[in-house]
C-alpha positions in Angstrom: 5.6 7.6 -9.6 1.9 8.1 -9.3 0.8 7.1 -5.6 -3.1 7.0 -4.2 -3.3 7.3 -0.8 -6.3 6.6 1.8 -7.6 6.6 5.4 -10.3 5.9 7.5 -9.4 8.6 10.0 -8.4 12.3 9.2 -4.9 12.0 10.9 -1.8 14.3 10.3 0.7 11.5 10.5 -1.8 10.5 6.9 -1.1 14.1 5.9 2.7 13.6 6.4 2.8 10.8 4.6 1.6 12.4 1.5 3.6 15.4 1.8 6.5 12.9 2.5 5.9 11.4 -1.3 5.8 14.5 -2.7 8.8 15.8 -1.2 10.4 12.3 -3.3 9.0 14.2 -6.4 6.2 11.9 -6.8 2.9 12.8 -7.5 0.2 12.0 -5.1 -3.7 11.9 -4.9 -5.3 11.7 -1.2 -8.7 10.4 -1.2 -11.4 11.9 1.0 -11.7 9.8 4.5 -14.1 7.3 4.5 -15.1 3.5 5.7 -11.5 1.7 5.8 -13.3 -0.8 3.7 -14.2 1.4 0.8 -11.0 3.6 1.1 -9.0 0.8 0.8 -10.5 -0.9 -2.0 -10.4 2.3 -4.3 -6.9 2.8 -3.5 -6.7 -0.7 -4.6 -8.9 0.2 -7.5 -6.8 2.7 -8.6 -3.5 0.9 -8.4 -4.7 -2.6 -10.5 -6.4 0.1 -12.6 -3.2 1.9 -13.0 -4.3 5.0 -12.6 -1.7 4.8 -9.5 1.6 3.4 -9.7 1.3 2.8 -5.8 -1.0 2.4 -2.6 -1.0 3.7 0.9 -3.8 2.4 3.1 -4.2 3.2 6.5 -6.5 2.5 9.5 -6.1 1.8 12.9 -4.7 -1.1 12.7 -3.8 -1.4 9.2 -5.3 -5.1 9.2 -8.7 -4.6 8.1 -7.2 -2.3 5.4 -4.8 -4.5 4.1 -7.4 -7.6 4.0 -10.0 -5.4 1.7 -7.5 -4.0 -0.6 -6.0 -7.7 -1.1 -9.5 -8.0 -2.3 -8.9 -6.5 -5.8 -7.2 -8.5 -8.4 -3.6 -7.6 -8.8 -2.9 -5.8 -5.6 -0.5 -7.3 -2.9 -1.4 -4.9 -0.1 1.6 -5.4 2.5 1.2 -4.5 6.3 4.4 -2.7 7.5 4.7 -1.5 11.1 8.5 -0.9 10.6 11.1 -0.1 7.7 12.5 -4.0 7.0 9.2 -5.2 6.5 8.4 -2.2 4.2 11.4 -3.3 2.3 11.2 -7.1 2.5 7.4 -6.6 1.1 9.1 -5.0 -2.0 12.1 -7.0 -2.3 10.3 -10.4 -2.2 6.9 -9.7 -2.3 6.5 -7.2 -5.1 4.0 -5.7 -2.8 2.2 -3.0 -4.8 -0.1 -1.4 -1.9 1.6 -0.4 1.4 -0.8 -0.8 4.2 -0.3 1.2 7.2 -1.7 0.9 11.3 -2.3 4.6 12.7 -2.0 3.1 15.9 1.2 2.7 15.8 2.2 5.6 13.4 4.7 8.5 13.9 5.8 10.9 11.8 9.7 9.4 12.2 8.2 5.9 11.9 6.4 6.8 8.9 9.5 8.2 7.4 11.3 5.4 7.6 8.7 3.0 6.7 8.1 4.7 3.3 11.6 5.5 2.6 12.1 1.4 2.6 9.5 1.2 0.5 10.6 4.0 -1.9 14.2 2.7 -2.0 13.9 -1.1 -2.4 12.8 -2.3 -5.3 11.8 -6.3 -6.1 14.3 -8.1 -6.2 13.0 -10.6 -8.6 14.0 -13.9 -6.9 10.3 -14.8 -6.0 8.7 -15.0 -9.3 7.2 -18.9 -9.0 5.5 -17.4 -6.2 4.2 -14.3 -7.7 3.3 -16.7 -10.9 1.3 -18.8 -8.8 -0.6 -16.0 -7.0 -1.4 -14.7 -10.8 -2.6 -17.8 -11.7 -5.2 -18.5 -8.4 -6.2 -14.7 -9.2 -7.1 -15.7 -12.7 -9.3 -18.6 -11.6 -11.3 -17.2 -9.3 -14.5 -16.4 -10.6 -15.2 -12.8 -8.5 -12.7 -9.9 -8.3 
């Protein structure tokens, strides 16, 4: 799996992260650190683009991250500050872009947070939902 990952802050739980996907055998792109706001949205850029498979965000809270990269048509950024939301953002959400708060990042807590992610996948019982967020996406008139 192809992941993108960004940050607003040069950080070596972000570092860790990234060498934590690769160690999975996936293939990962860091972006250069820049405004959460920009870094976000070209992670999220990427991903609806599919030139990633996958998202990481990350800023200090995660929050402002997640809200710009839920910007772009297609992504569903998710907010996880701990491994069963990680996993219930995949499982139900189909969540596509995992959005991460260095505040509250370790190295352990980031290892257990994107293991979840990595090892759930969607479960597929929430597609009514996921239809209806397609079709509000697809009437909006900006991206």
């Amino acid at each position: 799996m192809r992941f993108i990952v960004g940050t607003d802050e040069a950080r070596s739980v972000v570092e860790y992260v990234a060498a934590h996907l690769q160690a999975k055998g996936h293939d990962v792109v860091v972006l250069p650190v820049g405004v959460w706001g920009d870094i976000a949205l070209a992670v999220a850029r990427a991903v609806a683009d599919k030139r990633a498979d996958q998202g990481v965000v990350c800023c200090w809270t995660g929050t402002g991250a997640s809200i710009a990269a839920n910007k772009v048509r297609g992504v569903r950024a998710a907010l996880s500050v701990d491994a069963q939301t990680a996993a219930g953002a995949r499982q139900w959400n189909d969540a596509n872009v995992l959005a991460l708060s260095l505040r509250l990042l370790s190295e352990p807590l980031a290892k257990e947070i994107v293991d979840a992610w990595l090892d759930t996948p969607y479960g597929g019982t929430e597609t009514e939902s996921l239809a209806a967020l397609a079709t509000e996406e697809a009437n909006e008139s900006h991206t």
